[in-house]
Structure formats: structure tokens, C-alpha cells
C-alpha positions in Angstrom: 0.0 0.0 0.0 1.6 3.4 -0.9 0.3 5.3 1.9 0.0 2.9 4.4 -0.3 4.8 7.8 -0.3 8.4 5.9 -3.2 11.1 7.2 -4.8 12.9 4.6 -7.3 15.5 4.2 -8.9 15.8 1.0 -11.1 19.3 0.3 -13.9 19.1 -1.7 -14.1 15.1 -0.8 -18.3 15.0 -1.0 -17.7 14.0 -4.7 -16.1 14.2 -7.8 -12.9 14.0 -8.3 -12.4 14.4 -4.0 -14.8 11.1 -3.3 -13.1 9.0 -6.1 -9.8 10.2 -4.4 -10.8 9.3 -0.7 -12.0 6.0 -1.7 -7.9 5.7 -3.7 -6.3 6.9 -0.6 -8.2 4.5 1.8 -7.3 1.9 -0.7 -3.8 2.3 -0.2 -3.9 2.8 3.3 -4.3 6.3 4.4 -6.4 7.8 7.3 -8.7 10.1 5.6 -10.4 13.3 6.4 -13.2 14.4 4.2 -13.7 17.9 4.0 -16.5 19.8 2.3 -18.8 22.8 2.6 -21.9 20.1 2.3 -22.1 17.9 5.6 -24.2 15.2 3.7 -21.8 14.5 0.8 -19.0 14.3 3.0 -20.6 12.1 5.5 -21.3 9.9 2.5 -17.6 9.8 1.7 -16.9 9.1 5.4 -19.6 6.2 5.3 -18.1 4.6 2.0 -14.6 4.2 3.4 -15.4 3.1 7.0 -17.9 0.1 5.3 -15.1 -1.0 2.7 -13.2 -1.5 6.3 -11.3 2.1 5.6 -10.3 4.9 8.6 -11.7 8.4 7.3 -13.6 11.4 9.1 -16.3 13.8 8.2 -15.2 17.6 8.8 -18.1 20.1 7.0 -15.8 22.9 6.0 -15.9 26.2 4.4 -12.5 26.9 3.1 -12.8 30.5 2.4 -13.5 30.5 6.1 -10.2 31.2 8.2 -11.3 29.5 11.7 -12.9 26.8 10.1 -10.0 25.9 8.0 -8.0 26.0 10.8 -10.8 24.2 12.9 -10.1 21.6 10.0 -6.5 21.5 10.7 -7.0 20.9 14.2 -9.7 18.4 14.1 -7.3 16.0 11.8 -4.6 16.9 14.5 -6.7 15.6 18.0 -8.1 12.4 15.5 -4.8 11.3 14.0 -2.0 12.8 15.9 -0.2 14.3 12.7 -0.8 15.2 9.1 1.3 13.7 5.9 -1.2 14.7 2.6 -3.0 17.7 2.1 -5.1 17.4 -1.2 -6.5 20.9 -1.9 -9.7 20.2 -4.0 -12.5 22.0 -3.3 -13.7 24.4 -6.0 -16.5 26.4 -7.5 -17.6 27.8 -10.9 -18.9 30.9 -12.1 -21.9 32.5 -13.9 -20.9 32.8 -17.5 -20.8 36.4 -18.2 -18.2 39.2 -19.8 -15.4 40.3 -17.1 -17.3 44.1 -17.6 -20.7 42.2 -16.7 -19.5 40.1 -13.6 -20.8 41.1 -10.5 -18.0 41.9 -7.8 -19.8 39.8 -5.4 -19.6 36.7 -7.8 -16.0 37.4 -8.5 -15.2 37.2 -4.7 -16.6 34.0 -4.3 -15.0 32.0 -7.0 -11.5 33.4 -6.0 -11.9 32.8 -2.6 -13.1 29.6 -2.7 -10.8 28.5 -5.4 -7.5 30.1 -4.3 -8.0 31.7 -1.0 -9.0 28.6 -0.1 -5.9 26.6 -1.3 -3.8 29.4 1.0 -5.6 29.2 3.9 -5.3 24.9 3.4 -1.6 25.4 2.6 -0.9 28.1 5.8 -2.8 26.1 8.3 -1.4 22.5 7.1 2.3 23.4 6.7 3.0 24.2 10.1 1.9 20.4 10.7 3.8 18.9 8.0 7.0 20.7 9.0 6.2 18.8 13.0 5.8 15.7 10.9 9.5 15.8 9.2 8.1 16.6 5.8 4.5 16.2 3.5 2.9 16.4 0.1 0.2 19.1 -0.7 -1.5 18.9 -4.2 -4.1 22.0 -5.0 -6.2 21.6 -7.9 -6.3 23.9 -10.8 -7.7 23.2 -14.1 -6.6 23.6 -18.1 -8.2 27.0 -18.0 -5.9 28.2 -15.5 -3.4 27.7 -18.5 -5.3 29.1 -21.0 -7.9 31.5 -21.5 -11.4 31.1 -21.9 -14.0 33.8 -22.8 -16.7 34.3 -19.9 -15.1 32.6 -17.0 -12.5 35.2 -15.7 -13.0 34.7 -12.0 -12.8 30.8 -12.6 -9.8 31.4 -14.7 -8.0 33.8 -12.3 -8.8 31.5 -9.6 -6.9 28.4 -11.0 -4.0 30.3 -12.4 -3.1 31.8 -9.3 -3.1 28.4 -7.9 -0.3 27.2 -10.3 1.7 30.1 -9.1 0.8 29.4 -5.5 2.1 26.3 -5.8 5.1 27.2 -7.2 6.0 30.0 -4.7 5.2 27.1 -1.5 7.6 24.7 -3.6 10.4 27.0 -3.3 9.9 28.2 -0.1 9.3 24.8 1.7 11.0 22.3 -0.4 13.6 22.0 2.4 11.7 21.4 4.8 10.6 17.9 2.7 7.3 19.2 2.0 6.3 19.0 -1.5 4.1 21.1 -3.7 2.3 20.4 -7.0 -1.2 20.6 -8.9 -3.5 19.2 -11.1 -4.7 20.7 -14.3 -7.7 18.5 -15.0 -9.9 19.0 -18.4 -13.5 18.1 -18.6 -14.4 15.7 -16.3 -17.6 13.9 -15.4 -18.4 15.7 -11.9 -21.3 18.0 -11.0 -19.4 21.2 -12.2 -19.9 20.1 -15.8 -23.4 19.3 -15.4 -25.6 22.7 -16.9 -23.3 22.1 -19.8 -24.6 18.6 -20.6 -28.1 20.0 -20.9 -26.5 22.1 -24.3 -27.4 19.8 -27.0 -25.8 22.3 -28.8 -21.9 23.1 -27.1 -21.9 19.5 -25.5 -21.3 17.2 -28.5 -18.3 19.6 -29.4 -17.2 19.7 -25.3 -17.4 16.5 -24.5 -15.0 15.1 -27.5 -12.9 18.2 -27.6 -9.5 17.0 -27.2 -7.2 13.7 -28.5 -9.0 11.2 -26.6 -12.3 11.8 -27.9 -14.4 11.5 -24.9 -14.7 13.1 -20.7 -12.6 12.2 -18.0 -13.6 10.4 -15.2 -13.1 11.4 -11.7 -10.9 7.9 -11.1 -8.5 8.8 -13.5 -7.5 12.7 -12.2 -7.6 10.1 -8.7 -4.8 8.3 -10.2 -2.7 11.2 -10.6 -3.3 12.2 -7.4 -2.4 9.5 -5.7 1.1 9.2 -7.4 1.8 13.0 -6.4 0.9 11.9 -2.5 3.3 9.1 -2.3 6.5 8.3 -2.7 6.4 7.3 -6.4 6.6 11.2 -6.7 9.6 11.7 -4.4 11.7 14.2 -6.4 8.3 16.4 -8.2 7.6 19.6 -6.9 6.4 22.6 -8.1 5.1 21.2 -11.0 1.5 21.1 -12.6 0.1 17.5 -14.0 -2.4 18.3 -16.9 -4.7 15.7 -17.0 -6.9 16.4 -19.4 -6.9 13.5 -22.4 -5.1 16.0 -24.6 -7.5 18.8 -24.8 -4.8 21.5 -24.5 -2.6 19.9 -27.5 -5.8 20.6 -29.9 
């Protein structure tokens, strides 16, 4: 098992890409605290791994939310005595509209949700990981925080800034044996992607719009994931995995 004994906490683990990863990590081992702004998802999570004979805990989180990040932190501290794997996934879209037409209040959310909420993870989980003699943190951005997309400038902002994030807490804490990388997924089968299946229009030309042909599934970014939080990964950091079945080379 590759992180046999490891404690994790997963963001955004109620579903998607965070539930497939949970189930992975308790697969191979790890203690697992699921985090996520809806209590019922993430109880779910919780549920799945403890009946498939798993160790995980529920935390309901807001990670734009300072205390309760921290509350997070500390939670994962009193239940497993340290912290190894910190998998920043939680995220949010955004109401399609011109930059000139968003409202300020939307734009707010979306960044601090999507990369506030990566800093306040990273700040509050470092501390631990340095006490631990070292740690792997993985945020999750997206293609279109490498590339530009017309509509979604808070979303696109948002998951940039993460790839720079992550390469600014590489540098600074890669000597201290914490490592720092991120995912760059493409279009994959979770909720986010959901008003865009109803487009019988955009959706046939989405959903096969990149080498493979076809959407990813959560299991597969959960792959990648899990070979960034173990050992396999030992000498990565600062680095962003795409993982988007060659959308980005079309």
C-alpha cells in the first residue's frame, strides 16, 4: 500500500474527483479526512470508506472560512495525531458572463473559494507537516488556468493563481521535505460540468474536444493524485500535472 499509515485530508471530498480520491487513498492505506462545505456529501464519503473497512472522518468545511480551516486543521490533529497529505480540491464555478458584466460579489466568491481557499489549506497544514519531518500538498487547478477562456475570468483567475501558489510554496518549503504540486484537470464527469450537458448544442463539441475523444472520469485525475501523495513522486515539486486526455494539444 503506498500510503499505508499516511493522514490525509482531502477538500472538496463530498464528490467528484475528491470522493473518487478518498475511496484511492483509503485503498492504499491512508487515514482520511473528508472535508467539504456540504455535511451530507461528506458524511457519505466518510460512510463509504469506514464500510469497505477504511479509517476516514467527516469535517463540514468552508475553506474560504479562516477558523474553520484551521478548525479543520486541528480536528485531523486531535483524530490522527499528525498530518502527511494535504489534497486541496474544493472548487467552484462561475456565472458565464463578460469580465465588464460580472458582479463583484460573484468574483469574490469564486476566488476565494478557489484560491484563498488553497492558501488558507496550505498556511494552516504546513505548520503540521513541517512537525511531521516533511509532506505532500496537491491543489487543484484546471486547463483553464493555463489558458484563457472567454466568460469565466473569476474561474480562470482563480486556478492560475493556484499554479503560481504552488510554485511559490515549492520553493519556499522544499527544504523542509514538503512538496508542492497541482493538477490541471480537463472536462471531467463531476457536477461542475453538469448545466453544460443540458447544451445539446456546445456539448457534443465539449465532451470530444481533445485527443481522446471522450470526458474524464473522476478515477482517472484520482490516479494522478495518488502518485503526487506518495513516494512514487519523491523528487516532483512545483510542478503542474495536466490531466486532461489531450485537450490542451488541440
Amino acid at each position: 500500500m503506498r500510503l499505508q499509515n499516511k493522514v490525509a485530508i482531502i477538500t472538496g471530498g463530498g464528490g467528484g474527483i475528491g470522493r473518487a480520491t478518498a475511496a484511492l487513498f483509503a485503498e492504499e492505506g491512508a487515514k482520511v479526512v473528508v472535508a467539504d462545505v456540504n455535511e451530507k456529501l461528506a458524511y457519505e464519503t466518510m460512510s463509504f470508506i469506514k464500510k469497505g473497512g477504511g479509517e476516514a472522518l467527516s469535517v463540514n468545511v468552508n475553506m474560504a472560512n479562516p477558523d474553520e480551516v484551521l478548525e479543520l486543521i486541528n480536528k485531523t490533529i486531535e483524530e490522527y495525531k499528525g498530518l502527511d497529505i494535504l489534497f486541496n480540491n474544493a472548487g467552484v464555478g462561475n456565472a458565464e458572463v463578460k469580465l465588464a458584466d460580472m458582479p463583484i460579489d460573484e468574483w469574490d466568491r469564486v476566488v476565494d473559494i478557489n484560491l484563498k481557499g488553497v492558501f488558507l489549506g496550505m498556511k494552516y497544514a504546513i505548520p503540521e507537516m513541517e512537525a511531521r519531518g516533511g509532506g505532500s500538498i496537491i491543489n487543484t487547478s484546471s486547463i483553464l488556468g493555463l489558458k484563457g477562456k472567454k466568460f469565466v475570468s473569476p474561474y480562470n483567475a482563480s486556478k492560475g493563481g493556484v499554479v503560481i501558489l504552488t510554485k511559490n510554496a515549492a520553493l519556499e518549503y522544499g527544504g523542509k521535505n514538503i512538496r508542492v504540486n497541482a493538477i490541471a484537470p480537463g472536462v471531467i464527469d463531476t457536477a461542475i460540468i453538469e448545466g453544460w450537458k443540458s447544451d445539446k448544442r456546445k456539448w457534443p463539441i465539449i465532451s470530444t474536444s481533445n485527443a481522446l475523444r471522450r470526458v474524464g472520469q473522476p478515477e482517472e485525475v484520482a490516479k494522478t493524485v495518488l502518485f503526487l501523495a506518495s513516494d512514487d513522486s519523491s523528487y516532483i515539486t512545483g510542478t503542474t500535472i495536466v490531466v486532461d486526455g489531450g485537450a490542451l494539444t488541440v
